[in-house]
N, C-alpha and C positions, 0 to 999 in steps of 0.2 A: 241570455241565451245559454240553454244547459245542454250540453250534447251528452249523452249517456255512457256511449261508444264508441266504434268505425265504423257502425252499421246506419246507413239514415236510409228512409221509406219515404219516399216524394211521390205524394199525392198529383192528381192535372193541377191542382194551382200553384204548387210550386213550379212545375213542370214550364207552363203558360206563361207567370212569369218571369221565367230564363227564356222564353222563346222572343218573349215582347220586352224583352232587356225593359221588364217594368222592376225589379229587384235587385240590390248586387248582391244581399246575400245569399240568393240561390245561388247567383253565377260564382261564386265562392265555395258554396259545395260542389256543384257540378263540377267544374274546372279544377279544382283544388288537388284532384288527387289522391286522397288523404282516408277516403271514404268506400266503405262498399253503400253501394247505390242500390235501392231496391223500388220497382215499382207495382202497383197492382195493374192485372190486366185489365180489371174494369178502371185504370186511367187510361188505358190505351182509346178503351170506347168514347172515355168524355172528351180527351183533348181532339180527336178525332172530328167528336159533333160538333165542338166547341169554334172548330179552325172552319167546319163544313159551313155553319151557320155566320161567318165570318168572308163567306165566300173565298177561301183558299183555295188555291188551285191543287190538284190532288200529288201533282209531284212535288209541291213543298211537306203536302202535309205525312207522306211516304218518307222524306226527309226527315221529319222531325219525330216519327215513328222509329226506323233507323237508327238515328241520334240515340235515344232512349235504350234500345236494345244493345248499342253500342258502349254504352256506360254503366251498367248494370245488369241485374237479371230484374227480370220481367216476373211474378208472383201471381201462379194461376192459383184460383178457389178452389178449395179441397172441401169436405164433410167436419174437419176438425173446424178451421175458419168458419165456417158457417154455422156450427154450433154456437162455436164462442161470440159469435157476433148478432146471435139474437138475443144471448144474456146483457152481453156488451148494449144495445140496441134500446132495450130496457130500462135496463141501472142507468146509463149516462144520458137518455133521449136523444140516443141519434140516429139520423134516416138509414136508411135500408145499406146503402150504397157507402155511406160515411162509418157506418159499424163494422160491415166488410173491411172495408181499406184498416181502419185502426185495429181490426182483430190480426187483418195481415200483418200489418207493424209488428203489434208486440208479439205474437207468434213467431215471428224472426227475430224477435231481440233486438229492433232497430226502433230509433229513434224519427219520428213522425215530422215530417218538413210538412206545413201545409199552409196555404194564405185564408184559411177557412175557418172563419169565428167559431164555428160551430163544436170544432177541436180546443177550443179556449178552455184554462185548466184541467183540463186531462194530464195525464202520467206522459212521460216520454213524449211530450212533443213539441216543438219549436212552430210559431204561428211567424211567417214574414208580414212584417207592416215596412 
């Protein structure tokens, strides 16, 4: 595990699992202290569907929204990101939504927390297994 920085960018599956204590090393960045925490608003959208389709009741899942805004900033899409993440989207073959989130990363200079194969071998990014 290479951390780059103090800056990490946590994707919904890292996010998911600290929420589903399925990881301890997220719960090690989250909790740690140690880190600025950054996330994309389009993981605000996924853990959202994710908890919905899970049938969570909406005051946990405002909770765990909360949480997140609580420990970081939250990283809305701009025109800069979205450029870079159709080059990004191309070069590396990733979906629409996984280009966004890694254009957001490195655009902040942070390091990529994610439980999502798809970021495998990329630059700056830490995969939890």
């Amino acid at each position: 595990m290479k951390v780059t920085g103090e800056r990490l960018f946590l994707d919904s599956s890292a996010w998911l699992s600290y929420f589903l204590a399925e990881n301890d090393l997220s719960r090690k960045f989250i909790e740690g202290g140690r880190y600025l925490i950054m996330t994309s608003v389009l993981s605000i959208f996924e853990i959202k569907r994710k908890m919905l389709m899970r049938n969570a009741k909406e005051p946990k899942i405002e909770g765990f929204l909360d949480f997140i805004k609580s420990r970081g900033l939250v990283i809305v899409l701009d025109e800069k990101i979205c450029r870079n993440a159709a080059e990004v989207s191309l070069k590396r073959k990733l979906h629409t939504v996984d280009s966004l989130i890694y254009s957001s990363a490195m655009l902040s200079n942070a390091t990529l927390v994610s439980g999502d194969n798809h970021f495998k071998g990329l630059d700056n990014v830490i995969i939890l297994e």
